[in-house]
N, C-alpha and C positions, 0 to 999 in steps of 0.2 A: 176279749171277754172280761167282763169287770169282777175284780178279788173280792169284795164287798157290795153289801146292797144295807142299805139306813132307810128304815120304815117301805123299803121297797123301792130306794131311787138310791142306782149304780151311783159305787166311787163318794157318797155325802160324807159327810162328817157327822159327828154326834158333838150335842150342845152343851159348853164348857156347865153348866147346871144342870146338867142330867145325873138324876143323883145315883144310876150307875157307876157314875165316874165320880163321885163325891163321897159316895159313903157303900159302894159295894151291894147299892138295894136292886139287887136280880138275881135271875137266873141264869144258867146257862146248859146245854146239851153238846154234848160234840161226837158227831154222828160221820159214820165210814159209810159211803158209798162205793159201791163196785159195780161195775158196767152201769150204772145209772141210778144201780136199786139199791136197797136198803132193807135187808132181813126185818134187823131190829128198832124200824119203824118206830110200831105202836108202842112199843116198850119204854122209849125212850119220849114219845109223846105221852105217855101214860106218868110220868113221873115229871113232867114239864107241868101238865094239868094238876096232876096234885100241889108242887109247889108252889103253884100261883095261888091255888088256893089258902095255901097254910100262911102265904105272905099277903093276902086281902089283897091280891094282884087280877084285873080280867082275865077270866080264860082264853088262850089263846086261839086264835083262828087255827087248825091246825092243817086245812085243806091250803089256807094259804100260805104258811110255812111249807107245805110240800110245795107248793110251784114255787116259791122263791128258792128253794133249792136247786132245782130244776132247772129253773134260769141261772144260778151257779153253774150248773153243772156242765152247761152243756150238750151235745149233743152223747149221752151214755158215757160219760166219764167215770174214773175213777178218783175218789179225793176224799178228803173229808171237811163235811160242814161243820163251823161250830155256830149253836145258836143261841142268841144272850137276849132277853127279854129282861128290861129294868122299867121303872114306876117311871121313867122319865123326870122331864122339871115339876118342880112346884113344891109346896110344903114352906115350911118354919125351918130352917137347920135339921135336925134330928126328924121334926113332926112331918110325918109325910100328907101329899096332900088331900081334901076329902073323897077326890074322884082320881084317880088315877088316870095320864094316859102314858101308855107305853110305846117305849122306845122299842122293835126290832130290829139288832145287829146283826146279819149273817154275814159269815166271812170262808172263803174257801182256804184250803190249804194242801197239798198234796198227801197223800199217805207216806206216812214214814219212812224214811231209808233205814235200812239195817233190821229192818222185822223179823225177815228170814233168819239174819242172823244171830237174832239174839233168842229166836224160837227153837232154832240149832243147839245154841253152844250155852245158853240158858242167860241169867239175870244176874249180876252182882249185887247182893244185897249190904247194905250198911245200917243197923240199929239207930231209929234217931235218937237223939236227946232230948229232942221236943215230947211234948204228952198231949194227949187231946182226949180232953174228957167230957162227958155230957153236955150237952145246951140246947138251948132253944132252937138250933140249926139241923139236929140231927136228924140224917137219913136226904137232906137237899142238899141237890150239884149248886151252890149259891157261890157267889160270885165275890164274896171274900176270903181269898185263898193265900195270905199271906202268911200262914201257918206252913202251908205246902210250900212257898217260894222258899220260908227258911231250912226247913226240913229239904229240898233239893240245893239245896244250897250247901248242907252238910255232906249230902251224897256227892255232890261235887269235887268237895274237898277231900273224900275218903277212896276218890275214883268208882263211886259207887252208880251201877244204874234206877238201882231202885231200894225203898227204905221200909224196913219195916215197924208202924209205927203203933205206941202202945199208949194205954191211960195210964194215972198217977199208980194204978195199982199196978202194974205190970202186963194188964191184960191186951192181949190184941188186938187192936183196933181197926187198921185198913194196910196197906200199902201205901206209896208216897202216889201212886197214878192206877189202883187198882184192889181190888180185894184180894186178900190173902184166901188161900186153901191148902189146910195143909192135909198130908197122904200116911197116913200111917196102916204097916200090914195091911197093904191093898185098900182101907177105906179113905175116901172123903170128907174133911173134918173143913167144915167154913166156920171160923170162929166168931161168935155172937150169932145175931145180927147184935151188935154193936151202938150203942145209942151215939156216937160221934161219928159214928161211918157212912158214907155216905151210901144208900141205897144204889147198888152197884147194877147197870143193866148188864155187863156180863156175865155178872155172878146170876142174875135173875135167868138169864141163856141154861145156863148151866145147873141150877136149880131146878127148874121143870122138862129137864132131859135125864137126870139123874135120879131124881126121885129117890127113894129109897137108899141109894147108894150115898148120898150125901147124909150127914150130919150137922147139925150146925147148935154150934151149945157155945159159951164161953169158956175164953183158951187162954190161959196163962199166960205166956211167954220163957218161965223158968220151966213148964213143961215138956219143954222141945226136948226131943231126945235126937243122940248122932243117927238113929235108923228114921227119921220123919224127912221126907221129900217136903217140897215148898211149892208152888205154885203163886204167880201176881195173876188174875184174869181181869180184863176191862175189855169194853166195848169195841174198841180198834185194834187192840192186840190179839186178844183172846187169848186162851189158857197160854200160859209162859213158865216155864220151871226156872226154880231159881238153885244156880251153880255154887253158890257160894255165900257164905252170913258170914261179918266179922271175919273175914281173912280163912276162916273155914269151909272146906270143900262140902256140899252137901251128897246125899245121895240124889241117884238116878230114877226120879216116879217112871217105871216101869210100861205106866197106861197113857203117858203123855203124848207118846205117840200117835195111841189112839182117838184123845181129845181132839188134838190137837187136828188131826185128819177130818174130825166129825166137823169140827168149827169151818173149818175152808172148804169143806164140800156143803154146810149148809150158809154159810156166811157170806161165804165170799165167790163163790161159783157161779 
C-alpha cells in the first residue's frame, strides 16, 4: 500500500519549483481516521475551503480528496492523513502565478504512540520565548510553520511535551500543536479567539458541544492562577490536561475525564 499519493499517483514526488516547497505557499489539514471514518470530516474541509479562498487558491475538490484517502487508507484502517494543497509551479519569485494549478500531497501516517498516555498522566507544558502576533495568516493551518519548529525545538530542550505560546503582550495565543482551554471553578475559558491562532478544528468539536459552558474572551497569561487546570485540544488528540507549566505541578480538571470519554465515543468509536 503506498504512504503517499502526488496529485493522485502513489509514491510521485513533488517538483523542486513547487512553490510549496519554495516559499511555504499552501495549505495543509491533518486528519485522524478510525476504522476508516472521520467524524470531523466537514470541519476540517470547511476550513481547507476557506483557506484556499483567503489565499486566491481553487477550491478544492473535496469528494476527491475523500477517495484519495480512502485509497490511503485501505481497507477501514486506522491512521491519520495529512493533506497539503500548495499553488504549485509558476510565478516570478515571490509573484505568484495568474492561474493557479495545485499540487495535492496526501500522505499517511500511523496514529500516535503514547496518546493514551499522555491522555493519562497529562502534558508537560514549557512557556515559549517565541511570540506570535497578528498577520495576515491568522486563523489558516498554512504551511509555514517554522515559528512552531523553533518553538518545539524549545520544548525539546526543556523536556517539554507541549508549549504554551503568547503575543508580544503576554496574551494567550495557541499551544505549540493545539488550543489552549483553560478550567477555572468548573468553567471553560478558550482564550481569544486569537488573531495568530490558528482556527482549531478541535476546539471547534468542542465549541458546539459546549455551548454555553464555554467561554472564550482574551487571556492574559499573568492571569493564571495555581487553582486553573490547562487543557491542549486538537484534532487527533482531543482534549488533553496539562500536568505541569514551567516545572510546576498544575491542578487536576476534574471533567476531563468526562471530555475526554465524550471525544472517543463520538470520535473515535
Amino acid at each position: 500500500m503506498s504512504r503517499w499519493l502526488v496529485n493522485g499517483e502513489p509514491g510521485a514526488l513533488v517538483a523542486p519549483t513547487d512553490r510549496g516547497l519554495l516559499y511555504g505557499d499552501g495549505l495543509f489539514e491533518t486528519i485522524a481516521f478510525h476504522r476508516g471514518r472521520s467524524v470531523l470530516w466537514s470541519l476540517h474541509m470547511a476550513r481547507l475551503v476557506d483557506g484556499c479562498r483567503r489565499l486566491a487558491l481553487p477550491r478544492p475538490d473535496v469528494d476527491l480528496l475523500a477517495a484519495e484517502c480512502h485509497e490511503l487508507l485501505g481497507n477501514g484502517d486506522s491512521a491519520v492523513i495529512r493533506i497539503a494543497i500548495t499553488r504549485g509551479s509558476g510565478g516570478r519569485a515571490y509573484f505568484p502565478p495568474e492561474t493557479a494549478e495545485p499540487t495535492r500531497i496526501l500522505m499517511r501516517r500511523e496514529i500516535p504512540n503514547g496518546l493514551a498516555r499522555q491522555r493519562d498522566a497529562g502534558l508537560v507544558m514549557h512557556s515559549s520565548s517565541i511570540r506570535l502576533d497578528a498577520n495576515a495568516l491568522g486563523g489558516l493551518k498554512h504551511m509555514n510553520r517554522l515559528e512552531q519548529v523553533l518553538i518545539a525545538a524549545e520544548c525539546g530542550r526543556a523536556g517539554a511535551d507541549e508549549a504554551l505560546v503568547l503575543d508580544s503582550a503576554g496574551m494567550i495565543v495557541e499551544g505549540l500543536a493545539g488550543n489552549i482551554v483553560v478550567v477555572r471553578d468548573g468553567r471553560l475559558i478558550a482564550p481569544g479567539p486569537h488573531p495568530a491562532a490558528v482556527a482549531g478544528v478541535g476546539l471547534e468539536w468542542l465549541r458546539r458541544r459546549a455551548a454555553s459552558e464555554l467561554e472564550e474572551r482574551p487571556f492574559e497569561a499573568a492571569e493564571l492562577t495555581r487553582d486553573d487546570a490547562l487543557w491542549v485540544i486538537n484534532s487527533v488528540r482531543g482534549p488533553c490536561p496539562v500536568r505541569a507549566l514551567d516545572g510546576r505541578a498544575l491542578v487536576r480538571d476534574e471533567r476531563i475525564p468526562e471530555w475526554r470519554q465524550r471525544w472517543q465515543k463520538e470520535v473515535e468509536e
